[in-house]
N, C-alpha and C positions, 0 to 999 in steps of 0.2 A: 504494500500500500504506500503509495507517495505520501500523500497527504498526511502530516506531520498532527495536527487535530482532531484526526477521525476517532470514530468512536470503535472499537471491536467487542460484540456482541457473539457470543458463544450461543450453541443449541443450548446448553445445559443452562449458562446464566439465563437464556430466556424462560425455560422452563419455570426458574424460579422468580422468576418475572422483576428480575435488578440484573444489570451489567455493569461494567465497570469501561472507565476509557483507557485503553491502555497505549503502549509505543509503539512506534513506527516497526522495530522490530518484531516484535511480539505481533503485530499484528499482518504483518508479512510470512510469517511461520503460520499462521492458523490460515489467511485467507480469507479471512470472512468480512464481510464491512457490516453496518449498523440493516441496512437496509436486506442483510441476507445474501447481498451479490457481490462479485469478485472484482479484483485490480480497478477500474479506473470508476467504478460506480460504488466503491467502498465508502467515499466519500458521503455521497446520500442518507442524507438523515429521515424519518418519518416520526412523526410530531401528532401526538394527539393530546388536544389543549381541551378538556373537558368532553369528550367526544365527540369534537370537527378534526377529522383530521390535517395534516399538511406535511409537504414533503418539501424538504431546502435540503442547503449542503454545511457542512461543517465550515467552510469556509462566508458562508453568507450571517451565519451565525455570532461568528468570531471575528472579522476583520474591520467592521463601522467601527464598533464602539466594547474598543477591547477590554473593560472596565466593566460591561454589562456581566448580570444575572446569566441570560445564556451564554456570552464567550466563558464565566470561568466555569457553568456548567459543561459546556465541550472544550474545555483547556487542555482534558486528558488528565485530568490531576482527581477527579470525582468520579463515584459510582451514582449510576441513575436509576429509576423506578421505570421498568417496560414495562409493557402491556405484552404478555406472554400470548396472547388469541391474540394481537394485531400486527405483533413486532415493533410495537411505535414507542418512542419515549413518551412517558405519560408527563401531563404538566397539569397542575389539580389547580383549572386557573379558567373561569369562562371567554371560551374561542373567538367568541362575536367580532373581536379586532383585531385579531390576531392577523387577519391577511397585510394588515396596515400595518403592522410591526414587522412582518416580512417584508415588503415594498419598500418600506423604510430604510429595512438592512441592505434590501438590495441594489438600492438606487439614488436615495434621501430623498425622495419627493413626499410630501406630506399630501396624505388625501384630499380632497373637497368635502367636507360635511359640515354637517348642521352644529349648531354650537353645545346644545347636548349630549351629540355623538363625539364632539372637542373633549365635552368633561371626562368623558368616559374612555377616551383613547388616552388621554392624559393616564387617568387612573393604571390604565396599565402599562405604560410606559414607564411610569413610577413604580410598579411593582416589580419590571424588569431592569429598574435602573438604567436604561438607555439615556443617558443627558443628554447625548445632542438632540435626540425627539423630544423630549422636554421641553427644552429652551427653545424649539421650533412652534410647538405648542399653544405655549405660558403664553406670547403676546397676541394671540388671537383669541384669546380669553380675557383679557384684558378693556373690559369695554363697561358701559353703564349697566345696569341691572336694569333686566325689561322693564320690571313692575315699578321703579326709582324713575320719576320723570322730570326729576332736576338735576341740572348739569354740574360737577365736579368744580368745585372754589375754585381750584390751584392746580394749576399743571405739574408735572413734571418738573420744565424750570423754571417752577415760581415757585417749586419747594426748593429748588437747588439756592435761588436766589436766596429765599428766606432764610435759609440756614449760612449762608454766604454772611450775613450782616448779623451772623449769633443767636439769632429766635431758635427755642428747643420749646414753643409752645404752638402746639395746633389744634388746640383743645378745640371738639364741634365741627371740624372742620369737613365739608364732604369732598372726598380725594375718589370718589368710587368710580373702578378701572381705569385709574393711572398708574403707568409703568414707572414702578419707583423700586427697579431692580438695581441691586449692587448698590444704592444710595449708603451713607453713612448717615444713619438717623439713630444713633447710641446716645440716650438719656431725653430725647424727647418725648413732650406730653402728645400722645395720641388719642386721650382720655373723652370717649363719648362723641369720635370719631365714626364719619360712613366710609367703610372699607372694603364696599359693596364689589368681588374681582375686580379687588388691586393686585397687583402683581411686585412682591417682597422677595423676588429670587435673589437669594446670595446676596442680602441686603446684611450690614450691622444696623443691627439693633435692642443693642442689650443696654439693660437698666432702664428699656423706654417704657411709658403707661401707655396700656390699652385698657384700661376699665371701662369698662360697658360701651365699648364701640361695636359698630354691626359690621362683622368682617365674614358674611357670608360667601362662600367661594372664591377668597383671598385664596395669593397663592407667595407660602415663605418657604420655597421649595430651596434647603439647605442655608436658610437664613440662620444669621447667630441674633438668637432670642434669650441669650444667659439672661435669667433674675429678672425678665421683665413682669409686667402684671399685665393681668388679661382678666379680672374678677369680673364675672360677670358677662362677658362678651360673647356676641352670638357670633359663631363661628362654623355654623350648618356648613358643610361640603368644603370646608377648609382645607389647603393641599398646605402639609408639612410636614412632606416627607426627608428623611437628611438634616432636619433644623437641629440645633444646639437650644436645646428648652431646659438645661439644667438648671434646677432653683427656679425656675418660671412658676408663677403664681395663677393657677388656669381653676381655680376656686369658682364653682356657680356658672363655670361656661358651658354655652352650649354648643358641641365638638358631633353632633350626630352626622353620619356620615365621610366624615373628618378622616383624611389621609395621612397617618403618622408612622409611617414605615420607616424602620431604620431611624426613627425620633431618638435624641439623648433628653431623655429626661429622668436623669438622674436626679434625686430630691428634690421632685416636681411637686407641686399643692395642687391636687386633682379633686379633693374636697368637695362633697355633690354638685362636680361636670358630670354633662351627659354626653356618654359616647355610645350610645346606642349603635350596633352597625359600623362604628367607626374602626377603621386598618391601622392595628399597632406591631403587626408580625414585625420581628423580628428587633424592637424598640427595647430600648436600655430603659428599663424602670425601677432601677436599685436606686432602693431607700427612698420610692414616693410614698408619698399618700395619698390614699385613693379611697378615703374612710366614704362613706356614703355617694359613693360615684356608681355610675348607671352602665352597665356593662353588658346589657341584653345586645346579643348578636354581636360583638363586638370581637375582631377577630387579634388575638394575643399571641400568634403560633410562634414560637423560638424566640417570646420575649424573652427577656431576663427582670425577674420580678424578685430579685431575692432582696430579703428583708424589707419589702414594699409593707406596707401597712395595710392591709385588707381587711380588717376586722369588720364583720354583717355582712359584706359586699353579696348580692347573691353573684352567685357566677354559672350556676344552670345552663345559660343558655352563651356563655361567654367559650370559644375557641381557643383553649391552650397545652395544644400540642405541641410537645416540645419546647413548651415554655419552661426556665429556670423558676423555683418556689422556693430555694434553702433560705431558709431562716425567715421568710413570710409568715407576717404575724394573721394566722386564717381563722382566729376566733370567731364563730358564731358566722363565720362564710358559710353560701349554700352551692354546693358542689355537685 
């Protein structure tokens, strides 16, 4: 096998429906590629994302955006879960976008769609870590809120300006869908602010107040949020995935839907927020508090939760597979 990424799929590992990726080597001695077939179609992957299937190549995978979810799942350094009746790498991830994550890998062009098929290709671009479809994304999201039919204070640079002459106060102010990505807004008042999809990618913003702003489908997609406050603030369909939320004060917000994959929130105040539904796989939650927080449907897979404070929390209907619990205080949790 050429192909330096491919994946080599044994009968027997499929039988038990996990393979491994192995080397160029190894995988030249056996013959076999992912897809079943020999020498130059070894290369061929088959992909079933929720039961759609798709077939690419190790190479379409791995070479956009070498940092993603799939390149280090076919890096050849991890074993994967097949589908022993399809031969397909399984991915426990709903398909519906998936052809637009392939198109993407394969070419960069970003689809045509509606802005709530935006939200949603978003969502899982963020699930597979893909940045550059991210950041391709983020600004066409970036617009007024249909139901909001008043136009946005301040631009872009007329926050630059403002901060330019030392104001760190925008108390009230409505910025809703202005591109206020990478800005340095560290210790500003955002306090009962409309944040209606603003766009906060890769923004500093630590030590700033958000208390009781409406930052409904904001996006602080790998923004640094250390120690800011958020008490209170509506933050329905929020993207903050990658943010630095360490010590962030997110006490009485409302997070339903809320995208925080791969979140640090480390000694976070989650204190009856509702993250109903809302994505924390994979999110650092050592030593939060999350004493009376709403966790129905809310998916936790491979968090790390150890010594978080859960005490009452129900967790019933809360997803954590693989999640870390040492030393979590789970008194009177319902499981």
């Amino acid at each position: 096998m050429d192909d330096p990424g491919a994946v080599a799929m044994s009968s027997a590992s499929t039988e038990r429906g996990v393979s491994s990726l192995e080397s160029c080597e190894h995988e030249n001695a056996r013959g076999d590629g992912v897809g079943g077939e020999r020498g130059e179609m070894s290369s061929v992957v088959r992909l079933n994302v929720g039961g759609m299937m798709f077939a690419t190549t190790v190479d379409t995978l791995t070479q956009r955006d070498t940092d993603s979810m799939l390149a280090v799942m076919f890096s050849g350094r991890h074993r994967l879960h097949v589908d022993s009746k399809k031969g397909a790498v399984f991915i426990d991830r709903d398909g519906t976008h998936f052809r637009h994550i392939l198109n993407w890998l394969r070419d960069g062009v970003i689809p045509m769609l509606e802005m709530p098929a935006y939200q949603e290709l978003l969502r899982e671009a963020e699930y597979y870590q893909l940045i550059g479809l991210v950041d391709n994304i983020a600004p066409l999201l970036c617009k007024k809120d249909e139901d909001d039919n008043t136009k946005p204070e301040m631009s872009r640079r007329d926050v630059i300006k403002y901060l330019q002459f030392g104001k760190v106060r925008l108390r009230g102010v409505n910025l809703s869908g202005q591109n206020l990505s990478k800005l340095d807004l560290s210790n500003v008042d955002l306090s009962h602010t409309h944040l209606i999809n603003t766009f906060f990618s890769r923004a500093k913003l630590q030590n700033s107040d958000f208390t009781g702003s409406e930052a409904n489908g904001a996006n602080f997609h790998y923004a640094n949020l250390f120690s800011c406050q958020f008490t209170g603030a509506g933050m329905v369909g929020a993207v903050l995935a990658g943010a630095n939320l360490q010590s962030a004060n997110l006490a009485d917000a409302r997070l339903m839907n809320a995208s925080l994959c791969n979140a640090d929130l480390r000694g976070a105040h989650l204190q009856n927020a509702d993250l109903t539904n809302a994505n924390l796989s994979e999110a650092n939650l050592e030593n939060a508090n999350l004493k009376g927080t709403k966790l129905s449907g809310a998916n936790l897979r491979g968090a790390n939760l150890q010594r978080a404070y859960l005490r009452d929390v129900n967790l019933k209907d809360t997803i954590l597979e693989g999640a870390s619990l040492n030393g979590a205080n789970l008194q009177g949790a319902s499981r």
